[in-house]
Backbone as XML, in Angstrom:
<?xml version="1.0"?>
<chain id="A" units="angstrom">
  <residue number="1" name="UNK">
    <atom name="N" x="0.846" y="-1.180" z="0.000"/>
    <atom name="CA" x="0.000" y="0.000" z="0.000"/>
    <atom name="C" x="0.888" y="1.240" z="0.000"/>
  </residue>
  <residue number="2" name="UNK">
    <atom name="N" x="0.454" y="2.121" z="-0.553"/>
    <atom name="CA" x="1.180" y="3.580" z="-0.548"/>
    <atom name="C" x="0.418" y="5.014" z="-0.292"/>
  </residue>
  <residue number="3" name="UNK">
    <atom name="N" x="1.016" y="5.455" z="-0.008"/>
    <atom name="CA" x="0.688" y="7.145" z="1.130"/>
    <atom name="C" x="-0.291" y="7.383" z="-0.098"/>
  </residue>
  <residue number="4" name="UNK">
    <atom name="N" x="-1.571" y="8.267" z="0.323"/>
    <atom name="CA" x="-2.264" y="8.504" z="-0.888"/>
    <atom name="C" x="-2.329" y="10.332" z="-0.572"/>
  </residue>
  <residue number="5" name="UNK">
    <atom name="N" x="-2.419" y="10.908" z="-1.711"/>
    <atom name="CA" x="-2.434" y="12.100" z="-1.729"/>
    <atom name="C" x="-3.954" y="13.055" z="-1.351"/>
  </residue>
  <residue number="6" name="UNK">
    <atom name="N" x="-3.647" y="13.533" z="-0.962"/>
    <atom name="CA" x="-5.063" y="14.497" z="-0.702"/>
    <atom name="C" x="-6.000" y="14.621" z="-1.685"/>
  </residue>
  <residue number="7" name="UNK">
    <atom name="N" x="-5.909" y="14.725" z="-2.880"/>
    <atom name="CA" x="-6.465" y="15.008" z="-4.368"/>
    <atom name="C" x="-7.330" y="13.400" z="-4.553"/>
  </residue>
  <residue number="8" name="UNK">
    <atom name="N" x="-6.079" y="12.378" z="-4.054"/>
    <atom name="CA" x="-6.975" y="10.462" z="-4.489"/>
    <atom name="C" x="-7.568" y="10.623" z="-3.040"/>
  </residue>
  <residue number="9" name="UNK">
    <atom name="N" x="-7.648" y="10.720" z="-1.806"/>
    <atom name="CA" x="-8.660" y="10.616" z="-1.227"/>
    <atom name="C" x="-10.019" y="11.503" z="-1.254"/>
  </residue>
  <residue number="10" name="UNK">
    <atom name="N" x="-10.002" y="12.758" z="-1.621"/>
    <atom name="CA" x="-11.067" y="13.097" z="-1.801"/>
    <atom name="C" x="-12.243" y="12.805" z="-3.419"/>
  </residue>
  <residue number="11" name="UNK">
    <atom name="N" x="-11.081" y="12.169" z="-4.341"/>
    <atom name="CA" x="-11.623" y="11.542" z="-5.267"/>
    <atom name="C" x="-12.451" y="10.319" z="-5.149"/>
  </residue>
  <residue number="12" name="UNK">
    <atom name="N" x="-12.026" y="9.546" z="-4.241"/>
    <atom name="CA" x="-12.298" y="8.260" z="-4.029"/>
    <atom name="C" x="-13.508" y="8.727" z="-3.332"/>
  </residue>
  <residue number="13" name="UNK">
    <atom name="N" x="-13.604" y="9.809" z="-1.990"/>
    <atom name="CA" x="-15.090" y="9.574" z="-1.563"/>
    <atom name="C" x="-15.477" y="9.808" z="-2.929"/>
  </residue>
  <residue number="14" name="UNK">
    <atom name="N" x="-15.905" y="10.944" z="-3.344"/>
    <atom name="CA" x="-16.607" y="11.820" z="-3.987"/>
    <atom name="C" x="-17.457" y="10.544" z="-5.099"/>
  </residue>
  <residue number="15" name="UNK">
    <atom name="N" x="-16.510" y="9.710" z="-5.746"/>
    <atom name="CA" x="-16.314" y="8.541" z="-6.697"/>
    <atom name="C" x="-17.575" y="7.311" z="-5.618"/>
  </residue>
  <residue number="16" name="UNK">
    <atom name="N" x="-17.109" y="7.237" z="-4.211"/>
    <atom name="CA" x="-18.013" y="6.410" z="-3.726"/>
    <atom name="C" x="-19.345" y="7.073" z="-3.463"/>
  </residue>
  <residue number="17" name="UNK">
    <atom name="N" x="-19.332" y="8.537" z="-2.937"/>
    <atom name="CA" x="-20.336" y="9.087" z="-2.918"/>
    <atom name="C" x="-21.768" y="8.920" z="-3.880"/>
  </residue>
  <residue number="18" name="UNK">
    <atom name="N" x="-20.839" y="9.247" z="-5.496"/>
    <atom name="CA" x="-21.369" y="9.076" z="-6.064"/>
    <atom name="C" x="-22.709" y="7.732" z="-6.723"/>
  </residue>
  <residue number="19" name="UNK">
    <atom name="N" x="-22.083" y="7.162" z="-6.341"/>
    <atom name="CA" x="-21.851" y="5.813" z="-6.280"/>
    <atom name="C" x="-23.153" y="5.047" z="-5.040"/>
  </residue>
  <residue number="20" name="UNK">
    <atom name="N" x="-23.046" y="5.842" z="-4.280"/>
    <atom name="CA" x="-24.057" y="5.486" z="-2.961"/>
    <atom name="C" x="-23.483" y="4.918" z="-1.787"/>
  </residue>
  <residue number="21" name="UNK">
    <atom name="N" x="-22.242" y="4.372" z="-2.433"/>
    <atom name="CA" x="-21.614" y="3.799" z="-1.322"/>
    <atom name="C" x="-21.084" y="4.195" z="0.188"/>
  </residue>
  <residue number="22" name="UNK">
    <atom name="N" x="-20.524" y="3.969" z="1.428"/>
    <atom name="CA" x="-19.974" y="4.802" z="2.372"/>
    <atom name="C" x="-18.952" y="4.239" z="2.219"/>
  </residue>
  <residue number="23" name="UNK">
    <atom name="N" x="-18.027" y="5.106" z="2.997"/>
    <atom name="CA" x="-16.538" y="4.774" z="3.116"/>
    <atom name="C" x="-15.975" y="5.702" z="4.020"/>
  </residue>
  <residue number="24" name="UNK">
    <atom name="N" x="-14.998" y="4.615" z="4.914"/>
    <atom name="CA" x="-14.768" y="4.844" z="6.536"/>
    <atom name="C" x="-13.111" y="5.496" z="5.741"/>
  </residue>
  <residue number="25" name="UNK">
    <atom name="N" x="-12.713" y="6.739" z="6.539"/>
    <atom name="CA" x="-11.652" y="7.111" z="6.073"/>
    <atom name="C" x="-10.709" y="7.613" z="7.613"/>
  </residue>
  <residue number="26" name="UNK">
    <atom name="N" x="-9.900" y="6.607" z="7.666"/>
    <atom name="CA" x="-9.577" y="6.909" z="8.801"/>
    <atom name="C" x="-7.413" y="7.140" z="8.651"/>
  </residue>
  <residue number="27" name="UNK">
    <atom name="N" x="-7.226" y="8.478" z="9.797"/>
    <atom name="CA" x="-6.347" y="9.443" z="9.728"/>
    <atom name="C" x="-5.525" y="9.221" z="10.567"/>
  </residue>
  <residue number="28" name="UNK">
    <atom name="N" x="-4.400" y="9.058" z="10.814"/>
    <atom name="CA" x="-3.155" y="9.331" z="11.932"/>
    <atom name="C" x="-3.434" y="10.479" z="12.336"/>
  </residue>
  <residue number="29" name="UNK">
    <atom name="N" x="-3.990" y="10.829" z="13.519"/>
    <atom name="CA" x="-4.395" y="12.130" z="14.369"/>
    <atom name="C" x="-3.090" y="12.673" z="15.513"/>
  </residue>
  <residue number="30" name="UNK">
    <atom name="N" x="-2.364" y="11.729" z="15.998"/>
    <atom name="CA" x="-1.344" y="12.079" z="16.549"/>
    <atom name="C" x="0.061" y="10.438" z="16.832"/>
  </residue>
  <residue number="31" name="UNK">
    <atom name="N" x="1.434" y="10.864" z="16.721"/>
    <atom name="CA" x="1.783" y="9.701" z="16.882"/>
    <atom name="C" x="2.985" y="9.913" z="18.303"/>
  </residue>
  <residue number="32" name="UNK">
    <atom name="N" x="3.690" y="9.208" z="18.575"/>
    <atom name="CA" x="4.740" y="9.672" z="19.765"/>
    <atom name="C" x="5.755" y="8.343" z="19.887"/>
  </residue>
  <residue number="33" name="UNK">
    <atom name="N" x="7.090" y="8.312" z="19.823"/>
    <atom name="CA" x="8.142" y="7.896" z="19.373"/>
    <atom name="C" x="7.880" y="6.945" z="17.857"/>
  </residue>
  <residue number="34" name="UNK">
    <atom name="N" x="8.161" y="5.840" z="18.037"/>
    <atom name="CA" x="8.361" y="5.016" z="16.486"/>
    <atom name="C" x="7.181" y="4.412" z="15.956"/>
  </residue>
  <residue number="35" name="UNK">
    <atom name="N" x="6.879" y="4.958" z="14.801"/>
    <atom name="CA" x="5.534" y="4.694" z="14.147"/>
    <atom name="C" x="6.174" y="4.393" z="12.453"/>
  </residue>
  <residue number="36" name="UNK">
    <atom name="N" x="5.051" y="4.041" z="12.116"/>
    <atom name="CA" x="5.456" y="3.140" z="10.569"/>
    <atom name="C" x="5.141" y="4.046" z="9.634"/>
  </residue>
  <residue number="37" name="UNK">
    <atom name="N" x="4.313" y="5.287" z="10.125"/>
    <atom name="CA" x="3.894" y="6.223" z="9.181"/>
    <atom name="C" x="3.834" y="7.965" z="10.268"/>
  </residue>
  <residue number="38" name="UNK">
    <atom name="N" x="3.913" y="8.524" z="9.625"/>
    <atom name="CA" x="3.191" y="10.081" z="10.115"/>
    <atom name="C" x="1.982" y="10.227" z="10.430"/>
  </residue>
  <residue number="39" name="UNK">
    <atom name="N" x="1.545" y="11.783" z="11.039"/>
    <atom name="CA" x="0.093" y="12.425" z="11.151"/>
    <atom name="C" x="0.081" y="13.173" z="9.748"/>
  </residue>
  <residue number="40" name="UNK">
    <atom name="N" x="-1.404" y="12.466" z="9.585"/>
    <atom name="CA" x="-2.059" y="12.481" z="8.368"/>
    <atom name="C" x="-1.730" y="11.686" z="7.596"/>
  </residue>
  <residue number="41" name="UNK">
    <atom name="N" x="-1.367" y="10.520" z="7.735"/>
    <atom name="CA" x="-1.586" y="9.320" z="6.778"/>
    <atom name="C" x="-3.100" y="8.338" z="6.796"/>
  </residue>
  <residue number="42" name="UNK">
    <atom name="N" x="-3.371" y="8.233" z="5.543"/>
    <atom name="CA" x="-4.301" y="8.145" z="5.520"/>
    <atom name="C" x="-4.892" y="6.448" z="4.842"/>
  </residue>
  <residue number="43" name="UNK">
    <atom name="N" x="-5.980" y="5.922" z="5.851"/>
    <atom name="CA" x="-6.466" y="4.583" z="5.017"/>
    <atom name="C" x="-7.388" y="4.476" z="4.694"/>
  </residue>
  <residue number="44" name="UNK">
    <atom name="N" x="-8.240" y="4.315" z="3.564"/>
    <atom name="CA" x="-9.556" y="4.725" z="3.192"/>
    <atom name="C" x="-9.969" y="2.728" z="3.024"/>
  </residue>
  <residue number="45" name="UNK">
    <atom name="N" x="-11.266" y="2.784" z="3.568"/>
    <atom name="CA" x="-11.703" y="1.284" z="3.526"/>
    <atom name="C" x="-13.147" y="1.477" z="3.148"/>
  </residue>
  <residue number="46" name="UNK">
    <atom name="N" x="-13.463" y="0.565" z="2.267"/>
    <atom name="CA" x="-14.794" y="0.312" z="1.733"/>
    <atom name="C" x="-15.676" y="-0.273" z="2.144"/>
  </residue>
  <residue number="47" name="UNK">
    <atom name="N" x="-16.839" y="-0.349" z="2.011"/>
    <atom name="CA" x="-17.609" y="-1.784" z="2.624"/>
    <atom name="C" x="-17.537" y="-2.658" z="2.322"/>
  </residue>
  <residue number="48" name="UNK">
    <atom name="N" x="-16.801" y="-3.062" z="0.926"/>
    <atom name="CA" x="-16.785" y="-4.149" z="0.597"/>
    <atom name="C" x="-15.850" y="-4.737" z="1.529"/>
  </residue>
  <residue number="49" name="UNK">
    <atom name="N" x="-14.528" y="-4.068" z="2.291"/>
    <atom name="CA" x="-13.458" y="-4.436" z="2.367"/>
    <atom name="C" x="-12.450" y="-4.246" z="2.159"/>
  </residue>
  <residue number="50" name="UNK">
    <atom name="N" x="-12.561" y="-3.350" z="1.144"/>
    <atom name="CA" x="-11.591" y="-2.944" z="0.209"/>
    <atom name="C" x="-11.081" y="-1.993" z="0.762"/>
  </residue>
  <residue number="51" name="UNK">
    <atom name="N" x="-9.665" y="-1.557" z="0.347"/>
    <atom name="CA" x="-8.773" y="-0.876" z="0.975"/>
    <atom name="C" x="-7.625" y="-0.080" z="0.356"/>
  </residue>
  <residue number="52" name="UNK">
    <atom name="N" x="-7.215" y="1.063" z="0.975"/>
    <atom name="CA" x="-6.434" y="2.280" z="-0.314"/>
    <atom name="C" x="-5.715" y="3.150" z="0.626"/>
  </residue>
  <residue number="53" name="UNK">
    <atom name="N" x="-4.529" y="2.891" z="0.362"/>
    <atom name="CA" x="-3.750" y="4.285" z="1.482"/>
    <atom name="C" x="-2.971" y="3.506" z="2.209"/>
  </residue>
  <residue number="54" name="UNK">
    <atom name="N" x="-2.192" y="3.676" z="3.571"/>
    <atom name="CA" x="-2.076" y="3.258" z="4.673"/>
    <atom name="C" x="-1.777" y="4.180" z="5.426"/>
  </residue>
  <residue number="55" name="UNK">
    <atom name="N" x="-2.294" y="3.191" z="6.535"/>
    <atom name="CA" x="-1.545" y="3.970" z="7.625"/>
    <atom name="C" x="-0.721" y="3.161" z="9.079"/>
  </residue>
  <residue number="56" name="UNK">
    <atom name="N" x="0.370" y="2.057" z="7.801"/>
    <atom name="CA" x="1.701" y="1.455" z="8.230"/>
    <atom name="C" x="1.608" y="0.609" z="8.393"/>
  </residue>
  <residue number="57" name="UNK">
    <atom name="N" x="0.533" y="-0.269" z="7.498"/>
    <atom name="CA" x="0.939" y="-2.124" z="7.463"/>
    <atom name="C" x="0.720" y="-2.840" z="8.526"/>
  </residue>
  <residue number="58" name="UNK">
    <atom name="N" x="1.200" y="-4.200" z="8.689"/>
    <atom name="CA" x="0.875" y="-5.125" z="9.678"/>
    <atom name="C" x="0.183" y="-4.942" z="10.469"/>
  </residue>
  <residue number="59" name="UNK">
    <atom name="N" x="0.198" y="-5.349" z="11.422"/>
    <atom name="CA" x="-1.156" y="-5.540" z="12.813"/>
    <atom name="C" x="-1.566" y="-4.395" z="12.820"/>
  </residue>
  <residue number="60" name="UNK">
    <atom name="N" x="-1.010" y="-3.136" z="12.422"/>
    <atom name="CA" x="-1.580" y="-2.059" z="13.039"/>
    <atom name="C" x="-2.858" y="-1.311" z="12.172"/>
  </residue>
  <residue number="61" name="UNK">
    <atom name="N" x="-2.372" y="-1.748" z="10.677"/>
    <atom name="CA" x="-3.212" y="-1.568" z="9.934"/>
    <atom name="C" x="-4.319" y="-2.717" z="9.783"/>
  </residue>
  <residue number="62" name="UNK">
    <atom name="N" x="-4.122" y="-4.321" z="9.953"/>
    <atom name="CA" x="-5.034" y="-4.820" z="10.395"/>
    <atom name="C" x="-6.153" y="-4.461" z="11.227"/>
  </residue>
  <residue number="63" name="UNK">
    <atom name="N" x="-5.812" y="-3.894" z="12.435"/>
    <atom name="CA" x="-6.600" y="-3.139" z="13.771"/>
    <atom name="C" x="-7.267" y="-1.964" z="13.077"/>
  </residue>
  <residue number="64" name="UNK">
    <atom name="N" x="-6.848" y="-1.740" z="12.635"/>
    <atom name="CA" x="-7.262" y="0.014" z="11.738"/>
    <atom name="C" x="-8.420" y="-0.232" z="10.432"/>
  </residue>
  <residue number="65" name="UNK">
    <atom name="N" x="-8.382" y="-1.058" z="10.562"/>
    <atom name="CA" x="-9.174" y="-2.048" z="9.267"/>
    <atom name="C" x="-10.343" y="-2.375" z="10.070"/>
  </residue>
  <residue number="66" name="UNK">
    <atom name="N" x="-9.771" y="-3.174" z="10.764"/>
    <atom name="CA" x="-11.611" y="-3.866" z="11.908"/>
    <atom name="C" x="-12.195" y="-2.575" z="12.375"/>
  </residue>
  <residue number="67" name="UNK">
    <atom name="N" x="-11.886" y="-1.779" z="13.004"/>
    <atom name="CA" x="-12.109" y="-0.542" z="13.536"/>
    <atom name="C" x="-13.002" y="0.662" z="12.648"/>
  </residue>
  <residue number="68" name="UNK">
    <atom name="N" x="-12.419" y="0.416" z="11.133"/>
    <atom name="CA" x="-13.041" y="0.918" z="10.272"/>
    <atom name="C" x="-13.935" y="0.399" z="9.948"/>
  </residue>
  <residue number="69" name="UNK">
    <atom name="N" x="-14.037" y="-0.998" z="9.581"/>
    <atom name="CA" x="-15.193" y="-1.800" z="9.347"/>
    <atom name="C" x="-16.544" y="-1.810" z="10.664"/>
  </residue>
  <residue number="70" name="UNK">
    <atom name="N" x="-15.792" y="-1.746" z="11.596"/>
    <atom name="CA" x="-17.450" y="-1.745" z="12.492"/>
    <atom name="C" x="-17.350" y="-0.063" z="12.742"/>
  </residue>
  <residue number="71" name="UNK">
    <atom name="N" x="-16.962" y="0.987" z="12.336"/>
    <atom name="CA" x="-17.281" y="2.364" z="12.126"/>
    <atom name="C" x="-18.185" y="2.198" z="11.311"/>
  </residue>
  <residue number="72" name="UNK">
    <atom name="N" x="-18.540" y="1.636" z="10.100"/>
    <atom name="CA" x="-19.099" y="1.580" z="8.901"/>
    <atom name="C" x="-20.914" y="1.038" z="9.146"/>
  </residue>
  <residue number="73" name="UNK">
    <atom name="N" x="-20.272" y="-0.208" z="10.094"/>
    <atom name="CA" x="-21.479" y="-0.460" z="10.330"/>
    <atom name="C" x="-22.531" y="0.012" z="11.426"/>
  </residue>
  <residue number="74" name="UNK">
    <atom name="N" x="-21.875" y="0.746" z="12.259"/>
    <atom name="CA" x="-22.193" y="1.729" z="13.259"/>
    <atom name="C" x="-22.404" y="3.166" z="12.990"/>
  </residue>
  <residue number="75" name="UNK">
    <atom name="N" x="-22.075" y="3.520" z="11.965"/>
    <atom name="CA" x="-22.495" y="4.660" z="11.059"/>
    <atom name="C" x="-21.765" y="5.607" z="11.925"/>
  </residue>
  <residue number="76" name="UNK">
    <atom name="N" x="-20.421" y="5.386" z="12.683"/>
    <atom name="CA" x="-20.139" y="6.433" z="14.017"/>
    <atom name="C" x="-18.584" y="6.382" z="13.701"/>
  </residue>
  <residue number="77" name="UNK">
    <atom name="N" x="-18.559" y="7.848" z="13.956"/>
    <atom name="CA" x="-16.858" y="8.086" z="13.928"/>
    <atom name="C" x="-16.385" y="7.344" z="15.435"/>
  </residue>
  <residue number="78" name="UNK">
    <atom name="N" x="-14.939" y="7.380" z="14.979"/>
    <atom name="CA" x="-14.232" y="7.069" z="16.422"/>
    <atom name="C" x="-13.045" y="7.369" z="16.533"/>
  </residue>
  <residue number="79" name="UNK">
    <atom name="N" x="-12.422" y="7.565" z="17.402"/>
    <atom name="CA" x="-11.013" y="7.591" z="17.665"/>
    <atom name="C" x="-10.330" y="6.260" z="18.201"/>
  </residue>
  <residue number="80" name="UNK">
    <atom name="N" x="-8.916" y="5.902" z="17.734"/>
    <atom name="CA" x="-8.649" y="4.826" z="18.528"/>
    <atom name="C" x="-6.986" y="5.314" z="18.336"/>
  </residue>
  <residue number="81" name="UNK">
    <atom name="N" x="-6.627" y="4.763" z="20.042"/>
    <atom name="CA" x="-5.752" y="4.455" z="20.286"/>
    <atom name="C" x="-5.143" y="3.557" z="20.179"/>
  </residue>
  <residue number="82" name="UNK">
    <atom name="N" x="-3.282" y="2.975" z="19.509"/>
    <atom name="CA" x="-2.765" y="2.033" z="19.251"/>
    <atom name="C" x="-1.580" y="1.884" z="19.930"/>
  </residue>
  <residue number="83" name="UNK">
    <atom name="N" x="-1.298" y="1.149" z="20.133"/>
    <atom name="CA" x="0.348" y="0.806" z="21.330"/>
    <atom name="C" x="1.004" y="0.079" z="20.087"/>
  </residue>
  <residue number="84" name="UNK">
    <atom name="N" x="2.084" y="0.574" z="20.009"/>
    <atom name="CA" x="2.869" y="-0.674" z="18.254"/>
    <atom name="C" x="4.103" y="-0.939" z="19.033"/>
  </residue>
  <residue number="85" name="UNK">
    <atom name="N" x="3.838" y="-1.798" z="20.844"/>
    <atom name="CA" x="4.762" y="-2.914" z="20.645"/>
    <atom name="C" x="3.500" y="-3.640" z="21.959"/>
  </residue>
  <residue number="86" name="UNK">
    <atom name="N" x="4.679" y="-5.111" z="21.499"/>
    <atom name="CA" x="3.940" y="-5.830" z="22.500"/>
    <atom name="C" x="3.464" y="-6.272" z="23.853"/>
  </residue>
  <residue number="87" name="UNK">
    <atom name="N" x="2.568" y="-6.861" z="24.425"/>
    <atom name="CA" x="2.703" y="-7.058" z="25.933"/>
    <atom name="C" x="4.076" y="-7.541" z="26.476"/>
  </residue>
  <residue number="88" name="UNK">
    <atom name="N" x="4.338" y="-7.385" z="27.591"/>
    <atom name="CA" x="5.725" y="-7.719" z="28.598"/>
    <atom name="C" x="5.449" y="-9.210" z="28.577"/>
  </residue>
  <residue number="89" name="UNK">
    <atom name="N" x="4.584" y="-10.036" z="28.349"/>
    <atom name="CA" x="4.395" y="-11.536" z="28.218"/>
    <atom name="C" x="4.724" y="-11.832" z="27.057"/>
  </residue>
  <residue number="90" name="UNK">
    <atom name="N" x="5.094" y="-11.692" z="25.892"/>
    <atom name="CA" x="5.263" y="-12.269" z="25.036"/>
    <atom name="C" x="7.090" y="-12.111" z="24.578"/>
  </residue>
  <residue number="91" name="UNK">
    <atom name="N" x="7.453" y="-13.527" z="24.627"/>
    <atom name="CA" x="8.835" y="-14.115" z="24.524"/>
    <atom name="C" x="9.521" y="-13.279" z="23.253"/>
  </residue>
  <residue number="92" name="UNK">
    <atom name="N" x="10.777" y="-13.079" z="23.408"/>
    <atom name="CA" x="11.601" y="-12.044" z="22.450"/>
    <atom name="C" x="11.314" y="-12.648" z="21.931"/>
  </residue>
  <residue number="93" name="UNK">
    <atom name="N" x="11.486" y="-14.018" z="21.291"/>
    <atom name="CA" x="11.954" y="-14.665" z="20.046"/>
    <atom name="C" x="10.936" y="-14.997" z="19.189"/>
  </residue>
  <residue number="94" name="UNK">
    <atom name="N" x="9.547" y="-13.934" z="19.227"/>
    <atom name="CA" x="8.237" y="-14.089" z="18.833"/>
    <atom name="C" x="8.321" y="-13.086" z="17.783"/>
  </residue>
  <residue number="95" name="UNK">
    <atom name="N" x="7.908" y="-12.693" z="16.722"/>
    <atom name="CA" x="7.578" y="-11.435" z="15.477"/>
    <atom name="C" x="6.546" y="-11.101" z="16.297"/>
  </residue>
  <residue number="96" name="UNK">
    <atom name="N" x="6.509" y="-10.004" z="16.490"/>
    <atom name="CA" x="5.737" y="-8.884" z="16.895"/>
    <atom name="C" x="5.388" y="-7.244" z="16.519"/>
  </residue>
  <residue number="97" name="UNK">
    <atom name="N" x="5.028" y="-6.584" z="17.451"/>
    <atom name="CA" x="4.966" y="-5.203" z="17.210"/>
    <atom name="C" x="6.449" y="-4.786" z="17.815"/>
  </residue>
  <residue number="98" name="UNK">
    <atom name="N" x="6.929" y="-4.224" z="16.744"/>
    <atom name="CA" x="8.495" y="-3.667" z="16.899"/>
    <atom name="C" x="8.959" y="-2.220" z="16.636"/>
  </residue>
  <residue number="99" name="UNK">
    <atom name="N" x="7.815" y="-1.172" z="16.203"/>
    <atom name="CA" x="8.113" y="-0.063" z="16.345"/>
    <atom name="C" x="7.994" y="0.424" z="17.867"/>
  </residue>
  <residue number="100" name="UNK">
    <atom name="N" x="7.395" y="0.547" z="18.577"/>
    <atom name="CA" x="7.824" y="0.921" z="19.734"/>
    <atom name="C" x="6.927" y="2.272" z="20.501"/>
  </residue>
  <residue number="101" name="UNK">
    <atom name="N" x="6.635" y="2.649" z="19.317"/>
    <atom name="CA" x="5.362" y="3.963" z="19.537"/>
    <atom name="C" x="4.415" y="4.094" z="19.737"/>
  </residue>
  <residue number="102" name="UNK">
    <atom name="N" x="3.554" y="4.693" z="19.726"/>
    <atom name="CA" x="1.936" y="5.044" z="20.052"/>
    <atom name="C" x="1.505" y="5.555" z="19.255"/>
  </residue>
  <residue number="103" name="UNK">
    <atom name="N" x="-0.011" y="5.373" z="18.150"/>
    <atom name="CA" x="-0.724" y="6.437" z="17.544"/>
    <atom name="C" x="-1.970" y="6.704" z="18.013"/>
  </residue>
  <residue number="104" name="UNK">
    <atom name="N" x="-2.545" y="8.056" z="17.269"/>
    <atom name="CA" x="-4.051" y="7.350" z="17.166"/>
    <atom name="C" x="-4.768" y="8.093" z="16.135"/>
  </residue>
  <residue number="105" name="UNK">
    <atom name="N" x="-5.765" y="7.349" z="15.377"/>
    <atom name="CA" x="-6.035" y="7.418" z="14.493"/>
    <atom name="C" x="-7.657" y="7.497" z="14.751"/>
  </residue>
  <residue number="106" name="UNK">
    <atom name="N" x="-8.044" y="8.595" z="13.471"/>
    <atom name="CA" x="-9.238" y="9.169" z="13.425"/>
    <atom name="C" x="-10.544" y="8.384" z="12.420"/>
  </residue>
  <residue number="107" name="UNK">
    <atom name="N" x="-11.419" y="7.671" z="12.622"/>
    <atom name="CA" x="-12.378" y="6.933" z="11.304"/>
    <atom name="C" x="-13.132" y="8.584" z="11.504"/>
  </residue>
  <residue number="108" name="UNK">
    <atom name="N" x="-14.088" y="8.303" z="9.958"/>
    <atom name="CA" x="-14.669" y="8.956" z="10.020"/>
    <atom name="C" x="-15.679" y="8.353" z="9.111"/>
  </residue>
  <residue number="109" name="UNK">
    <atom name="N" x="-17.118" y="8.254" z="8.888"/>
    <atom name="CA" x="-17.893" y="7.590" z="8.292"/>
    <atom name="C" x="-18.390" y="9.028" z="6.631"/>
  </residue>
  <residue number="110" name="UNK">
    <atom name="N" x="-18.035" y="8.693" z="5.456"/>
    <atom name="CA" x="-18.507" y="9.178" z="4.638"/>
    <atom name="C" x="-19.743" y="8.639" z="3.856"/>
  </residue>
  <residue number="111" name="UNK">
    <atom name="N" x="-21.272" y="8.691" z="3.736"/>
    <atom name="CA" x="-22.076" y="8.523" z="3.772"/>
    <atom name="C" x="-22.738" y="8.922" z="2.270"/>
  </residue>
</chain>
């Protein structure tokens, strides 16, 4: 996935708008030490599922995905907070969350 520009996300609503469709567009609102992306990166998710932008891959964008998806179906913005490393229980020698930072990121339901 790649950073999408201001110009393709407001195309894409406008395009789903048109369209009838909604689409959950959710924002890096603030981040604090090591994150996979910046504030204002952006992931736009469909109802189908479908998906455009990021905002930094693996688990975090997984989480950012479910989050968007029941925004969608809840017709309700939200904010969420993300921790991008892991619990103190889980053994070094595990793949995990390895940036080390905090974000949080903004859905917003386009209708």
């Amino acid at each position: 996935m790649s950073l999408l520009t201001q110009s393709e996300v407001y195309a894409e609503i406008t395009k789903a708008q048109s369209e009838g469709r909604r689409i959950a567009v959710a924002t890096i609102v603030t981040t604090s030490g090591s994150t996979p992306q910046r504030t204002g990166a952006k992931l736009l998710v469909f109802e189908d599922g479908k998906m455009m932008g990021t905002v930094g891959g693996g688990c975090v964008e997984a989480d950012v995905w479910t989050e968007a998806r029941d925004a969608l179906t809840e017709n309700r913005p939200r904010l969420c907070r993300f921790t991008l490393r892991d619990a103190p229980d889980v053994p070094p020698d595990e793949e995990g969350m390895i940036c080390g930072g905090d974000m949080e990121v903004f859905i917003e339901v386009w209708s």
